[in-house]
VEXVO-127216 format. One record per residue (C-alpha): residue in three letters; chain; x, y, z. Coordinates in steps of 0.05 Angstrom, whole numbers, always signed. Layout:
! VEXVO-127216
@semar: ALA	romi: A	xx: X	yy: Y	zz: Z
...
END
This chain:
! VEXVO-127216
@semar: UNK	romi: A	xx: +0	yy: +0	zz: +0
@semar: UNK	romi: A	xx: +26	yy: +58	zz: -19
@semar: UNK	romi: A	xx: +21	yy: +122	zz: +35
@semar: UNK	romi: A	xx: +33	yy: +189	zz: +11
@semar: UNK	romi: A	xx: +86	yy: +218	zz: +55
@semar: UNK	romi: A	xx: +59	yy: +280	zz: +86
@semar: UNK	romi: A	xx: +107	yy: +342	zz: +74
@semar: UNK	romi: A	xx: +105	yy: +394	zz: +130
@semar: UNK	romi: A	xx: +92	yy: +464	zz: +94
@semar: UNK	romi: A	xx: +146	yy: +503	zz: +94
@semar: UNK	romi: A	xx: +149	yy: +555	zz: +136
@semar: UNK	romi: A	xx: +184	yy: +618	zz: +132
@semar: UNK	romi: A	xx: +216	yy: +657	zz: +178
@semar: UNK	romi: A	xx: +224	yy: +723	zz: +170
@semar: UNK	romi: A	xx: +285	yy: +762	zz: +223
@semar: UNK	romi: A	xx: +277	yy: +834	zz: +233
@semar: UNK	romi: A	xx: +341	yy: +855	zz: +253
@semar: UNK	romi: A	xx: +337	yy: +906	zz: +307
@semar: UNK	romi: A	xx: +356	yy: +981	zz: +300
@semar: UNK	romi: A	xx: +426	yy: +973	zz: +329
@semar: UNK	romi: A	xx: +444	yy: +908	zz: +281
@semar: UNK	romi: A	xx: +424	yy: +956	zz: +227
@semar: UNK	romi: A	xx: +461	yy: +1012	zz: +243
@semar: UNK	romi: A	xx: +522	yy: +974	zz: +252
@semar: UNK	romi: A	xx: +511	yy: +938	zz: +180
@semar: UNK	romi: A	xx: +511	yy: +1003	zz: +147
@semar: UNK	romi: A	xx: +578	yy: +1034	zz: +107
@semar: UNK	romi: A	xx: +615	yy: +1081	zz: +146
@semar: UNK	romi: A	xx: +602	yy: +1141	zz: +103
@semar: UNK	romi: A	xx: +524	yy: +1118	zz: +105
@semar: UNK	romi: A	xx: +533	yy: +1122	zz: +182
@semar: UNK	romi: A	xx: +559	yy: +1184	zz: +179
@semar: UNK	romi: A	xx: +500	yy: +1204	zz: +142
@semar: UNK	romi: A	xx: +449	yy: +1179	zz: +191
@semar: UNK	romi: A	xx: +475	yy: +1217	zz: +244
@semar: UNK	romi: A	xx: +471	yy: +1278	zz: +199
@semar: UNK	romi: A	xx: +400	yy: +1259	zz: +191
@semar: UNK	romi: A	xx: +388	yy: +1248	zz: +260
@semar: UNK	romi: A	xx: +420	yy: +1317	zz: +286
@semar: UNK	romi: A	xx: +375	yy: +1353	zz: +244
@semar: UNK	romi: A	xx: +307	yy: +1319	zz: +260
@semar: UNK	romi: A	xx: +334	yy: +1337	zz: +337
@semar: UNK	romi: A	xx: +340	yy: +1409	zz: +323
@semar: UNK	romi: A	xx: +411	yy: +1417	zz: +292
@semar: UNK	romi: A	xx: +420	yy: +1464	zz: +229
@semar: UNK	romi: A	xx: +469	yy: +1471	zz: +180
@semar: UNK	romi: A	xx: +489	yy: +1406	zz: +194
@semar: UNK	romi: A	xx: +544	yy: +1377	zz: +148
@semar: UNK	romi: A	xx: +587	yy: +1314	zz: +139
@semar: UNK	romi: A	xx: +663	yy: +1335	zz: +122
@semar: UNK	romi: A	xx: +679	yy: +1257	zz: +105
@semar: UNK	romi: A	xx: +744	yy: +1234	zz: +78
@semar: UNK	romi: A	xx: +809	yy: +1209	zz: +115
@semar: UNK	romi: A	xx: +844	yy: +1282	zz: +129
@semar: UNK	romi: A	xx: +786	yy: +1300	zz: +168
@semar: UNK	romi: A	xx: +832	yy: +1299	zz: +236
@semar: UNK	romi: A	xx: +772	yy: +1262	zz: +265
@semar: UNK	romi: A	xx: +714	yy: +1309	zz: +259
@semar: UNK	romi: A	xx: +659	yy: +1283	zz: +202
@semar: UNK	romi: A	xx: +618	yy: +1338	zz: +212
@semar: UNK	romi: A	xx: +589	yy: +1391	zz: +240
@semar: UNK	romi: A	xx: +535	yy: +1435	zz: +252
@semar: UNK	romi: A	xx: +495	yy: +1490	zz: +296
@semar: UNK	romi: A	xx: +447	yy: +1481	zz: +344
@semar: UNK	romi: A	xx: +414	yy: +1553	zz: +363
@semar: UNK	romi: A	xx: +402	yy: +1543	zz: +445
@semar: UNK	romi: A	xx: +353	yy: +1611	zz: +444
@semar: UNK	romi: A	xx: +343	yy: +1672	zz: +404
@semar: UNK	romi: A	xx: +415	yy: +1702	zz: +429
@semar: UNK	romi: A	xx: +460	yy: +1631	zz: +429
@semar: UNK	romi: A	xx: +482	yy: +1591	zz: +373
@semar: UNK	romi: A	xx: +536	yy: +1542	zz: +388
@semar: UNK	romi: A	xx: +579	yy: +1505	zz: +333
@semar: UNK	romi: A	xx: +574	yy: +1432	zz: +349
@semar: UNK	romi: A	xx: +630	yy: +1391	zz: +316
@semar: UNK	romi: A	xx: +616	yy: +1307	zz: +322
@semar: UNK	romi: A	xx: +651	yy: +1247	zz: +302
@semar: UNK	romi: A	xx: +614	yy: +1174	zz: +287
@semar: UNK	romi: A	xx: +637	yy: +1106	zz: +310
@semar: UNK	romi: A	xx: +605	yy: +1042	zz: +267
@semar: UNK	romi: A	xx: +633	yy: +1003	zz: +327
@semar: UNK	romi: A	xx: +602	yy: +937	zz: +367
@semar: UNK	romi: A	xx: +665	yy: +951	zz: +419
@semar: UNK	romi: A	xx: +684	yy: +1007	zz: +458
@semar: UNK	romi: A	xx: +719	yy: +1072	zz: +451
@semar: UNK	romi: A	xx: +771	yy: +1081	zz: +491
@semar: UNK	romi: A	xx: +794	yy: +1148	zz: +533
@semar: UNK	romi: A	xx: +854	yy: +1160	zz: +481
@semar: UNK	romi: A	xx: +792	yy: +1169	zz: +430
@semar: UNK	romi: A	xx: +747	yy: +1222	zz: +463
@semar: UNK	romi: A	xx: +819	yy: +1259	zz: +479
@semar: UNK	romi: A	xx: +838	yy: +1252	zz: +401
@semar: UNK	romi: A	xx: +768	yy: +1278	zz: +378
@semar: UNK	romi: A	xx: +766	yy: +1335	zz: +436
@semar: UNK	romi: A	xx: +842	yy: +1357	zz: +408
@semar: UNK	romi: A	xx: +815	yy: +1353	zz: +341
@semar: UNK	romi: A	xx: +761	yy: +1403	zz: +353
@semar: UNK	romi: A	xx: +800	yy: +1454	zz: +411
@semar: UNK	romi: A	xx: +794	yy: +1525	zz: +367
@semar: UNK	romi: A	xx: +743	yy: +1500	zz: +328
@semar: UNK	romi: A	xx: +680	yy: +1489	zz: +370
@semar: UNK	romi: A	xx: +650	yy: +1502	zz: +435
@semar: UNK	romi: A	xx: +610	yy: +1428	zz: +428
@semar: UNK	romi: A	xx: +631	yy: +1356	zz: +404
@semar: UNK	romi: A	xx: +586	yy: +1298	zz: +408
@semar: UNK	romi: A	xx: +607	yy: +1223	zz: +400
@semar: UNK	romi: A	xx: +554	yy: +1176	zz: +367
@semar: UNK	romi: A	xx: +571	yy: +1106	zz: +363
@semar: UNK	romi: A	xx: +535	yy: +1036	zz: +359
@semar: UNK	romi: A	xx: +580	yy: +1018	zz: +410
@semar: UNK	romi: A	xx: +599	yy: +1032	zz: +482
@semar: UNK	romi: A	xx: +652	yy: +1084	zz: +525
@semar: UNK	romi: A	xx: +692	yy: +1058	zz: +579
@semar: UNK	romi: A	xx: +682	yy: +1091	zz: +647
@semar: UNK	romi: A	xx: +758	yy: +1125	zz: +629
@semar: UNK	romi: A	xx: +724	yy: +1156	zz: +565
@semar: UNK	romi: A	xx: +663	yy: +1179	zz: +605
@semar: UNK	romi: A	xx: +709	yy: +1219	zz: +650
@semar: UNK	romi: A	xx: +753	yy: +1250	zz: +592
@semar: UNK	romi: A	xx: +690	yy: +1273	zz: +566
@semar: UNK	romi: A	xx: +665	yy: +1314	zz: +627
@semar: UNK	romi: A	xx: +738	yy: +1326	zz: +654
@semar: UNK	romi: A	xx: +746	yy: +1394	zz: +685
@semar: UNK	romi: A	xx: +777	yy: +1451	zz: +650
@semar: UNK	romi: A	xx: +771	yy: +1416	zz: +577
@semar: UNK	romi: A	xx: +713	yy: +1431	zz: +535
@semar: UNK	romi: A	xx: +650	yy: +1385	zz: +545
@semar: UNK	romi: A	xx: +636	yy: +1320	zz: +495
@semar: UNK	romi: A	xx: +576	yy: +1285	zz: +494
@semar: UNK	romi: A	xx: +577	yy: +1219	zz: +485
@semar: UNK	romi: A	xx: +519	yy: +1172	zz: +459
@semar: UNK	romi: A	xx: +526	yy: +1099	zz: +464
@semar: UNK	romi: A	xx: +488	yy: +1058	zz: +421
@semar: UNK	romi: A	xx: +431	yy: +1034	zz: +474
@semar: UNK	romi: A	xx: +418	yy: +1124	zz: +479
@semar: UNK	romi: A	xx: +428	yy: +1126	zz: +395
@semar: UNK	romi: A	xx: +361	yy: +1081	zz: +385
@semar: UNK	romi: A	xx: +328	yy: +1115	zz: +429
@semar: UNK	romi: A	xx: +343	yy: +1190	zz: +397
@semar: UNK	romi: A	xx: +313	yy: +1154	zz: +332
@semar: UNK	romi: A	xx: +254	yy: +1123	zz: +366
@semar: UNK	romi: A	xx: +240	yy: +1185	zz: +395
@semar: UNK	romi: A	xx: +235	yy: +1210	zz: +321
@semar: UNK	romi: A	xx: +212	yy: +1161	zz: +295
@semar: UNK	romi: A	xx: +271	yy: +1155	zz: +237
@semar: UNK	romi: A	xx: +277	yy: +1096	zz: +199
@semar: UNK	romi: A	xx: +237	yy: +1052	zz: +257
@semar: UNK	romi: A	xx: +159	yy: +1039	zz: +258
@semar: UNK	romi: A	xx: +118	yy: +1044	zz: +329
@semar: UNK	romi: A	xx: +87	yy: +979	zz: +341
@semar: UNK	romi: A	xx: +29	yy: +974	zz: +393
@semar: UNK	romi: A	xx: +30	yy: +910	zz: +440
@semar: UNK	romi: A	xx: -24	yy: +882	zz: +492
@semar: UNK	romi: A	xx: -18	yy: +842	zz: +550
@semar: UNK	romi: A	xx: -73	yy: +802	zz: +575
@semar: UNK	romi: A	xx: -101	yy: +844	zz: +637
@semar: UNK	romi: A	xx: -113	yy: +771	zz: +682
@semar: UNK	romi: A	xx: -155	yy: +808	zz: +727
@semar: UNK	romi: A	xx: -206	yy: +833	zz: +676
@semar: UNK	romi: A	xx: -220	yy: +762	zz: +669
@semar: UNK	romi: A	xx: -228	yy: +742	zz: +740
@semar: UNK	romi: A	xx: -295	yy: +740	zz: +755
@semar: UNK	romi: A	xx: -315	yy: +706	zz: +687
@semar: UNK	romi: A	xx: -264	yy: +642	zz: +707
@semar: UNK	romi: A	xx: -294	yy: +585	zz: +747
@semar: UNK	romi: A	xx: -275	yy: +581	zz: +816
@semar: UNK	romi: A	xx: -269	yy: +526	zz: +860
@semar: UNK	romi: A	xx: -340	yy: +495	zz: +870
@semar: UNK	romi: A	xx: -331	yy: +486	zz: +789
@semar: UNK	romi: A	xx: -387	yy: +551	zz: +787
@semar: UNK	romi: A	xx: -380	yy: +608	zz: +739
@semar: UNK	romi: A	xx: -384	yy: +667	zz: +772
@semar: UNK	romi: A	xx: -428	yy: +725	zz: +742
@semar: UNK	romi: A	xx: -398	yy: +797	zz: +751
END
């Protein structure tokens, strides 16, 4: 007797990669892009990319007016990493921008070690803020760049309560 052999349907699995996985996929010029992008959406004009290799670590720059009488010049520097930047790099960057801006800003899909975290805030040198990758997604899911809101539910348990049977095997009427 022949049996036909039953074939499981295929199934297809589809992997989103999340927003970090992405960001560290892209080319480093495209990164350097994004974060164009994303200074901009978060209030940053004349923003600009300087790219190329005799950039003395600054790709890019821009202004970021803090009221009617204050504009700063921001100067920033982008880091397609999945490690961590070291102290030595926040001190490169911040003598790569001394005369040039009041403001840098580290992005990076990475991390900073607890020595760059000091650099960045040490006394009498001008301020760098740093943004790890974990802050990065959130700057673009506050935006809303390049990611989609998605709305989940949990069950609410006690809704349900008094419509489950208790322990005489009775269904209880609200």
């Amino acid at each position: 007797v022949d049996q036909e052999e039953e074939v499981p349907e295929k199934i297809e699995h589809t992997f989103t990669p999340g927003l970090l996985e992405v960001l560290q996929s892209v080319t480093p010029k495209g990164f350097e892009n994004i974060c164009k992008r994303l200074l901009r959406e978060h209030g940053f004009e004349n923003v600009e990319v300087t790219g190329g290799s005799h950039d003395g670590g600054i790709d890019g720059y821009g202004t970021l007016e803090l009221n009617p009488f204050v504009t700063i010049k921001v100067l920033f520097q982008c880091k397609r990493y999945k490690g961590t930047v070291s102290r030595a790099q926040v001190g490169d960057f911040r003598n790569a921008m001394l005369g040039r801006a009041e403001k840098g800003i580290i992005l990076t899909t990475g991390t900073f070690s607890e020595d760059a975290k000091r650099e960045a805030t040490r006394d009498g040198a001008p301020p760098i803020e740093l943004i790890d990758g974990q802050k990065l997604v959130h700057l673009f899911e506050e935006k809303q760049l390049g990611v989609k809101p998605k709305i989940i539910y949990d069950v609410d348990l006690k809704f349900f309560e008094p419509y489950m049977e208790t322990k005489n095997g009775k269904t209880e009427a609200m």
